[in-house]
N, CA, C and O atoms as CSV, one atom per row, in Angstrom:
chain,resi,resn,atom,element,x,y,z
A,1,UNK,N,N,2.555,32.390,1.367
A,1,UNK,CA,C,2.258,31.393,0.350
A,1,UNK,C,C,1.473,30.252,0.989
A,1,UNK,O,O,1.668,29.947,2.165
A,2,UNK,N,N,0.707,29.705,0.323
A,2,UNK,CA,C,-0.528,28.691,1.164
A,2,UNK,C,C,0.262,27.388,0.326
A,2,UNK,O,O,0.624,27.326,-0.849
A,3,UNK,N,N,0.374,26.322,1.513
A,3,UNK,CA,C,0.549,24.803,0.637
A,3,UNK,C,C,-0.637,23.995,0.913
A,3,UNK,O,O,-1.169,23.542,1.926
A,4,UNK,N,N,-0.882,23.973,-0.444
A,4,UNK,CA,C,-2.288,23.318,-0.181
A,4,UNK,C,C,-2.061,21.741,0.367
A,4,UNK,O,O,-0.889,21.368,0.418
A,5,UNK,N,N,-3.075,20.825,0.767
A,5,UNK,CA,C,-3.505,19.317,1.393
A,5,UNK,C,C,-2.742,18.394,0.352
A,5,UNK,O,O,-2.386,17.262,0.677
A,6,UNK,N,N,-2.455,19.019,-1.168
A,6,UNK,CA,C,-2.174,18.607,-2.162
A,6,UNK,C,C,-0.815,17.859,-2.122
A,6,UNK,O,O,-0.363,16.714,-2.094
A,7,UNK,N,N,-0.242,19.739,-2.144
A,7,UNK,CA,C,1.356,19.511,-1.937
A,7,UNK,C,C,1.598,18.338,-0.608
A,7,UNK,O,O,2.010,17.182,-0.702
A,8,UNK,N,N,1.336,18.818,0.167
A,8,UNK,CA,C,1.776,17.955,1.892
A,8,UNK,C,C,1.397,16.525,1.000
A,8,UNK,O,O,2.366,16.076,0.386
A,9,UNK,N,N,0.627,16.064,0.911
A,9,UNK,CA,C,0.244,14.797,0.313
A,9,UNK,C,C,1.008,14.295,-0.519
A,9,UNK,O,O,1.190,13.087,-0.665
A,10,UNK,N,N,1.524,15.176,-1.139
A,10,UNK,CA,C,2.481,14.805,-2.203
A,10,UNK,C,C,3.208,13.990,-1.835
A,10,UNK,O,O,3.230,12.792,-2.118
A,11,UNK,N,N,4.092,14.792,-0.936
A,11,UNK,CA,C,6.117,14.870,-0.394
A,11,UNK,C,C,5.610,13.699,0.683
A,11,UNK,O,O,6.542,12.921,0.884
A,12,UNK,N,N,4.422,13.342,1.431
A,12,UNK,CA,C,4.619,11.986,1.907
A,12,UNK,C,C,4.563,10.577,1.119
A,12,UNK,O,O,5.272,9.586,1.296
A,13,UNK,N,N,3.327,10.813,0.031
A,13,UNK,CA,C,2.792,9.821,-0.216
A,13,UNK,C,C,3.466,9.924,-1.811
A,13,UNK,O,O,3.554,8.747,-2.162
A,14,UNK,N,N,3.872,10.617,-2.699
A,14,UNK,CA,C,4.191,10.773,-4.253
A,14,UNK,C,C,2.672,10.924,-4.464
A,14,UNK,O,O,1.579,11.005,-3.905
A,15,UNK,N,N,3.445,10.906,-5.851
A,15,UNK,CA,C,2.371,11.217,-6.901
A,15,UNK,C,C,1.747,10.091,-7.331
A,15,UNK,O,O,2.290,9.032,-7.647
A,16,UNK,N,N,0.283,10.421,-7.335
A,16,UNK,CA,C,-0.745,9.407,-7.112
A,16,UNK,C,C,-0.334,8.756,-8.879
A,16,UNK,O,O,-0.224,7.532,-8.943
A,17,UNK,N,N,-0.176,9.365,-9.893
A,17,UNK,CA,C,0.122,8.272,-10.685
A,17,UNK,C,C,1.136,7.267,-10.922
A,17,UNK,O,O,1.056,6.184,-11.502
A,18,UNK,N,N,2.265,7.942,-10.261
A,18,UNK,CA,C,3.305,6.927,-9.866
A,18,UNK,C,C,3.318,5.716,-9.095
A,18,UNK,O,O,4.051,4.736,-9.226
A,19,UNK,N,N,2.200,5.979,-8.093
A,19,UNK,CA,C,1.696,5.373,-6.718
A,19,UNK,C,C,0.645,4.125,-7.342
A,19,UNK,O,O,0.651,2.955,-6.957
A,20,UNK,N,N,-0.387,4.800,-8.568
A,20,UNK,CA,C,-1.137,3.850,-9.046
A,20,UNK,C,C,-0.477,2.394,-10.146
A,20,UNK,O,O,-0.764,1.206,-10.299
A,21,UNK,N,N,0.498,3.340,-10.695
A,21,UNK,CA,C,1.641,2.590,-11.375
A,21,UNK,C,C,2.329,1.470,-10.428
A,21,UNK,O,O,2.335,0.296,-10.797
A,22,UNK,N,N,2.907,1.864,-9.197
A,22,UNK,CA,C,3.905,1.030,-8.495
A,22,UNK,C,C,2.479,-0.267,-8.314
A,22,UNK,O,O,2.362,-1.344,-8.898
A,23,UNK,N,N,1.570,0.377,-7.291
A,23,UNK,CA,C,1.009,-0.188,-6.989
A,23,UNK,C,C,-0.040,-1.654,-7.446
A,23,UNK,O,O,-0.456,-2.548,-6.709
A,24,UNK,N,N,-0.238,-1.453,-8.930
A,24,UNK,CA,C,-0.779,-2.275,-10.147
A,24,UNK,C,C,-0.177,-3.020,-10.024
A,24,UNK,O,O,-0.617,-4.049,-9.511
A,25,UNK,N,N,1.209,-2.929,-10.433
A,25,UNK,CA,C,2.442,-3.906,-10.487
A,25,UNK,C,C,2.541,-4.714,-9.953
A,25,UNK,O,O,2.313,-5.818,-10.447
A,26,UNK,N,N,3.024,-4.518,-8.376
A,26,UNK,CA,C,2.756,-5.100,-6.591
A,26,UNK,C,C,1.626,-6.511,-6.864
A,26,UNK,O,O,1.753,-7.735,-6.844
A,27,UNK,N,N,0.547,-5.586,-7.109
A,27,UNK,CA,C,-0.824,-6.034,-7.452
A,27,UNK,C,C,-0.807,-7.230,-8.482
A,27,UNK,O,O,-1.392,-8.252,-8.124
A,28,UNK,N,N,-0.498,-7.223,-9.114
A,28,UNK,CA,C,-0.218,-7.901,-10.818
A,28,UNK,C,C,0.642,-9.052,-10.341
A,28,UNK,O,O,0.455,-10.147,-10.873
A,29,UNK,N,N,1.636,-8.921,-9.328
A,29,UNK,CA,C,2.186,-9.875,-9.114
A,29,UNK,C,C,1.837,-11.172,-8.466
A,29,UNK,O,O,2.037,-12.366,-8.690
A,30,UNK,N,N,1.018,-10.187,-7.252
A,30,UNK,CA,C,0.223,-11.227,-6.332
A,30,UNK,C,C,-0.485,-12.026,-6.889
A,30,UNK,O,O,-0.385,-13.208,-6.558
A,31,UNK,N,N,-1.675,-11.529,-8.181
A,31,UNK,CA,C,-2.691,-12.428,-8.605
A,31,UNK,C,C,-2.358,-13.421,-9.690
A,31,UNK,O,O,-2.991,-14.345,-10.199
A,32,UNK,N,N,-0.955,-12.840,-9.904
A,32,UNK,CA,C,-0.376,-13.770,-11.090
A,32,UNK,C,C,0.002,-15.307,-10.386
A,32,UNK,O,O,-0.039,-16.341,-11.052
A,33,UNK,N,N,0.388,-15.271,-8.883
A,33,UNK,CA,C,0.716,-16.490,-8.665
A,33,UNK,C,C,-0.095,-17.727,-7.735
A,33,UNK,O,O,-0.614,-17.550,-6.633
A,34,UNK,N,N,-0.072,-18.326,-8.094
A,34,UNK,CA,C,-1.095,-19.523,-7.890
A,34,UNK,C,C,-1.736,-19.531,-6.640
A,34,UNK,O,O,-2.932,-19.808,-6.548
A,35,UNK,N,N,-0.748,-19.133,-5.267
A,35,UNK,CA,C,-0.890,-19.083,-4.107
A,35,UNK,C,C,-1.852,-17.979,-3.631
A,35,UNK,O,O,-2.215,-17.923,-2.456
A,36,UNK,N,N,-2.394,-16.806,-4.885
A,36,UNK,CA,C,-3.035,-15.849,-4.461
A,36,UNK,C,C,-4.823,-16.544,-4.805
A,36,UNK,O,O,-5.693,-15.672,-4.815
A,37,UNK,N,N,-5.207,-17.720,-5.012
A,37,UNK,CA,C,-6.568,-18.087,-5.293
A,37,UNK,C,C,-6.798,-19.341,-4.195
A,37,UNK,O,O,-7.839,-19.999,-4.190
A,38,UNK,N,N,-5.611,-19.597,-3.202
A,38,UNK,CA,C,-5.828,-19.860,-1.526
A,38,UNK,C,C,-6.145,-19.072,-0.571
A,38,UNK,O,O,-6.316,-19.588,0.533
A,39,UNK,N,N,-6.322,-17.548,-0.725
A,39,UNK,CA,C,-6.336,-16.415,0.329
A,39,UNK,C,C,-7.735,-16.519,0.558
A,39,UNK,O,O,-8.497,-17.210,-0.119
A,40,UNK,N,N,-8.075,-15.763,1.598
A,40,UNK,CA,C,-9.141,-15.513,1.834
A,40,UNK,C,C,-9.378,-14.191,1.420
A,40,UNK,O,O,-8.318,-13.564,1.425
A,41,UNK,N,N,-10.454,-13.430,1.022
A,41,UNK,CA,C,-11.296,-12.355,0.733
A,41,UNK,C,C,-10.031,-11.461,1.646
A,41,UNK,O,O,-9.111,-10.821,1.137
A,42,UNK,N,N,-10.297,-11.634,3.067
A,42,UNK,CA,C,-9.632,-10.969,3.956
A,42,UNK,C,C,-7.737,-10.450,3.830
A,42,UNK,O,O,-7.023,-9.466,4.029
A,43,UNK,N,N,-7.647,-11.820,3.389
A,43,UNK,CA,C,-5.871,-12.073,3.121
A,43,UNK,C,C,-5.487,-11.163,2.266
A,43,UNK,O,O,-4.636,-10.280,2.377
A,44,UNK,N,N,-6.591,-11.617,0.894
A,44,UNK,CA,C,-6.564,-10.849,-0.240
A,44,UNK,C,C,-6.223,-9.233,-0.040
A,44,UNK,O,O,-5.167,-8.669,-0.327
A,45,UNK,N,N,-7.465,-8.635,0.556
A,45,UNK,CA,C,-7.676,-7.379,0.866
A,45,UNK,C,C,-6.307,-6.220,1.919
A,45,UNK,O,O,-5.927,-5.050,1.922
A,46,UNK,N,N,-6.029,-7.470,2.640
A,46,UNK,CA,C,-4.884,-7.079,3.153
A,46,UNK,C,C,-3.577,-6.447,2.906
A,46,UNK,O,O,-3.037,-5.419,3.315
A,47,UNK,N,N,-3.130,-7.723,1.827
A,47,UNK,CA,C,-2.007,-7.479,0.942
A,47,UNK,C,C,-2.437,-6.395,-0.644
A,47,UNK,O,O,-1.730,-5.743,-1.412
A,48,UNK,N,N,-3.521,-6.587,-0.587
A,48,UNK,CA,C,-3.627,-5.310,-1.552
A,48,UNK,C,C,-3.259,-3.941,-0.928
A,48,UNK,O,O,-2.421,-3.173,-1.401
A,49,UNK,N,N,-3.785,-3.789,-0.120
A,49,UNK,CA,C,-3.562,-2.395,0.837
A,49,UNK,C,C,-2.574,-2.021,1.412
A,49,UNK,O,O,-2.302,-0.926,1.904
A,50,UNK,N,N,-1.627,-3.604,1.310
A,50,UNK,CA,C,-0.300,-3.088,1.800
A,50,UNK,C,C,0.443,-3.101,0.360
A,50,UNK,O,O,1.323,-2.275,0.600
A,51,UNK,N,N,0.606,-3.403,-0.647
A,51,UNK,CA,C,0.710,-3.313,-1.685
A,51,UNK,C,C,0.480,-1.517,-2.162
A,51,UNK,O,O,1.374,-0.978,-2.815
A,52,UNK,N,N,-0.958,-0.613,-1.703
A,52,UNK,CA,C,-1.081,0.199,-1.762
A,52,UNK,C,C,0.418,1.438,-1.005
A,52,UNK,O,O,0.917,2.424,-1.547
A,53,UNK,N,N,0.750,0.784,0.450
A,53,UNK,CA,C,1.388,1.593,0.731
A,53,UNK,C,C,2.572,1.539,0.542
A,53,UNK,O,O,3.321,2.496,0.736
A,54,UNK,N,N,3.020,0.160,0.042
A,54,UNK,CA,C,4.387,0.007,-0.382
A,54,UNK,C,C,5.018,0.932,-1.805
A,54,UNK,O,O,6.083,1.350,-2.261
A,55,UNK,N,N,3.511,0.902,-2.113
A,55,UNK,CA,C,3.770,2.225,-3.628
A,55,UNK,C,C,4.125,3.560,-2.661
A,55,UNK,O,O,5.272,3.983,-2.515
A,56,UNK,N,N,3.031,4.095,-2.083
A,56,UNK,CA,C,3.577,5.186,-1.266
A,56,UNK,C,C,4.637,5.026,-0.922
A,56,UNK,O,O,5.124,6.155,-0.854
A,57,UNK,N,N,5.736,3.940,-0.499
A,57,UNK,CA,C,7.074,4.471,0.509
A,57,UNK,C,C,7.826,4.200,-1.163
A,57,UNK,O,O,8.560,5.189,-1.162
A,58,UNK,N,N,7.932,3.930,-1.701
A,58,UNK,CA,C,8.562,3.965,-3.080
A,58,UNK,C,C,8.353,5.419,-3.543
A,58,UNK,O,O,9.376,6.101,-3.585
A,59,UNK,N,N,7.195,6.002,-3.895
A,59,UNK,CA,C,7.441,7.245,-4.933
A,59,UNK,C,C,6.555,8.468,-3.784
A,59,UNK,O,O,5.822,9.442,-3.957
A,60,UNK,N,N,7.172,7.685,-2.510
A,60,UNK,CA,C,6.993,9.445,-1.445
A,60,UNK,C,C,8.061,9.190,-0.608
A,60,UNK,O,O,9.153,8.843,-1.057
A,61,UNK,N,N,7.774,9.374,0.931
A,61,UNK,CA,C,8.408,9.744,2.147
A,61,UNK,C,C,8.645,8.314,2.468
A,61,UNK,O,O,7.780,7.522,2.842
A,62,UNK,N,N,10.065,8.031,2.262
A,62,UNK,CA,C,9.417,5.886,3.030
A,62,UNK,C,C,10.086,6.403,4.442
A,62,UNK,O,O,10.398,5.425,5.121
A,63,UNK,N,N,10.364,7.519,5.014
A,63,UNK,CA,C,10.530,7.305,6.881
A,63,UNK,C,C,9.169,8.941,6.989
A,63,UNK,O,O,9.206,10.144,7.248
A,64,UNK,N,N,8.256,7.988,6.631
A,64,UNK,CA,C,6.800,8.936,6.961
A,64,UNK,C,C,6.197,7.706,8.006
A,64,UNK,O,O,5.483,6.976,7.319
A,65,UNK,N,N,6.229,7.356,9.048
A,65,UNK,CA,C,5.460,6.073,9.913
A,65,UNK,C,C,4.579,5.726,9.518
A,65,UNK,O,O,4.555,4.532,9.218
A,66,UNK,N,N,2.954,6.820,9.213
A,66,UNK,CA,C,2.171,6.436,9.015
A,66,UNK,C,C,2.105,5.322,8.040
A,66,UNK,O,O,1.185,4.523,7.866
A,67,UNK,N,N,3.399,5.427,7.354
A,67,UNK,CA,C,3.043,4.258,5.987
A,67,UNK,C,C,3.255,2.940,6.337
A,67,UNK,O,O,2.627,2.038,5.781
A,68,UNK,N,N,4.399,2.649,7.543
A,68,UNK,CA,C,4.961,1.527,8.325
A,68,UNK,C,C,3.925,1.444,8.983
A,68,UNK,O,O,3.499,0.353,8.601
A,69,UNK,N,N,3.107,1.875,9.809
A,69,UNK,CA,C,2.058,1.837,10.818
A,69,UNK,C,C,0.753,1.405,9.976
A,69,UNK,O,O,0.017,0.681,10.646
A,70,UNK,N,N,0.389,1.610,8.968
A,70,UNK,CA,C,-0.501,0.850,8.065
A,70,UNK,C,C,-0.353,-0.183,7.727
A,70,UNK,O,O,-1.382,-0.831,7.533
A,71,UNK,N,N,0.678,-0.705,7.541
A,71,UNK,CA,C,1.378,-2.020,7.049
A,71,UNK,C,C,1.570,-3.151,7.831
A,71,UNK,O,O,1.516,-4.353,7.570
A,72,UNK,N,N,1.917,-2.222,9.330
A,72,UNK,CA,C,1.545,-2.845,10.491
A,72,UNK,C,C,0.023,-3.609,10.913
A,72,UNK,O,O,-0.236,-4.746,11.309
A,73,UNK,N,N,-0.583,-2.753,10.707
A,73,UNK,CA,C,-2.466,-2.812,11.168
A,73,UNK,C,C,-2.947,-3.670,10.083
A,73,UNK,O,O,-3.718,-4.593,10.346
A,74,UNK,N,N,-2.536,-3.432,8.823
A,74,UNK,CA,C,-3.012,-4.766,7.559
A,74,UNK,C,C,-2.468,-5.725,7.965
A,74,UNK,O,O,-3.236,-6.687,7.992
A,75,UNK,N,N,-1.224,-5.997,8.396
A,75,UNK,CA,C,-0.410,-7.651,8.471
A,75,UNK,C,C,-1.705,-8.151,9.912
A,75,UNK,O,O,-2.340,-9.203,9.996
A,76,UNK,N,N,-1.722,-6.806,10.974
A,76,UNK,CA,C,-2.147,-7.580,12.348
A,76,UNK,C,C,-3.722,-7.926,11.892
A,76,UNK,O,O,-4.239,-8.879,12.475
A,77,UNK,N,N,-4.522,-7.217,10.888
A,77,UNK,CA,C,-5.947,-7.543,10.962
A,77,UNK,C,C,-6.139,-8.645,10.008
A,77,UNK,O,O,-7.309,-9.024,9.954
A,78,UNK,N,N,-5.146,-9.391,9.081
A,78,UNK,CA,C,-4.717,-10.661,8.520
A,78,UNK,C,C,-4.704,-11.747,9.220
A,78,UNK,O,O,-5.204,-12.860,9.051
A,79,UNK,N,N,-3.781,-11.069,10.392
A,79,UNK,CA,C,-3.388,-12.474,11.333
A,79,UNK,C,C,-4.363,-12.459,12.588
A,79,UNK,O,O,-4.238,-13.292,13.486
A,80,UNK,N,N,-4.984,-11.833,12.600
A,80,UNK,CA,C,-6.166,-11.883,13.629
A,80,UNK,C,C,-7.395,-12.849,13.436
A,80,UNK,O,O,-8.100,-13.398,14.283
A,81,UNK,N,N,-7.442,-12.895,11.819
A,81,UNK,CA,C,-8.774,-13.800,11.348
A,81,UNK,C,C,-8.050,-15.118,10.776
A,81,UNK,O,O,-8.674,-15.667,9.868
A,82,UNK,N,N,-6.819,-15.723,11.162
A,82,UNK,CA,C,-6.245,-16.653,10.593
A,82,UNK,C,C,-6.681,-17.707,11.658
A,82,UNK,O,O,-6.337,-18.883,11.539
């Protein structure tokens, strides 16, 4: 039986509409509050992307690293240009 790139993708990350769902939300929250039109472009971009993977450890694998290890590299390339 072949598992496709699909499945594997799945069982780490969920299902991308669940993922787009969590993730909006995350999203929705940040821009809703006042403190998100002080960020920089950079800040911004950051916490979106970690926002992105925080959906992934919600509706996939949350002890998959790669998702902690992304989250990692967004917070450090935030605090690098601060």
């Amino acid at each position: 039986m072949h598992v496709s790139d699909e499945d594997v993708r799945g069982k780490t990350h969920g299902d991308f509409t669940t993922n787009a769902d969590l993730a909006q939300t995350i999203k929705f929250a940040f821009r809703s509050n006042e403190g998100w039109t002080r960020l920089s472009n950079v800040q911004m971009e950051c916490l979106e992307l970690m926002a992105t993977k925080i959906a992934r450890i919600l509706a996939g694998d949350a002890n998959f690293p790669d998702h902690w290890n992304d989250i990692e590299g967004y917070a450090r390339l935030a605090k690098d240009r601060v």
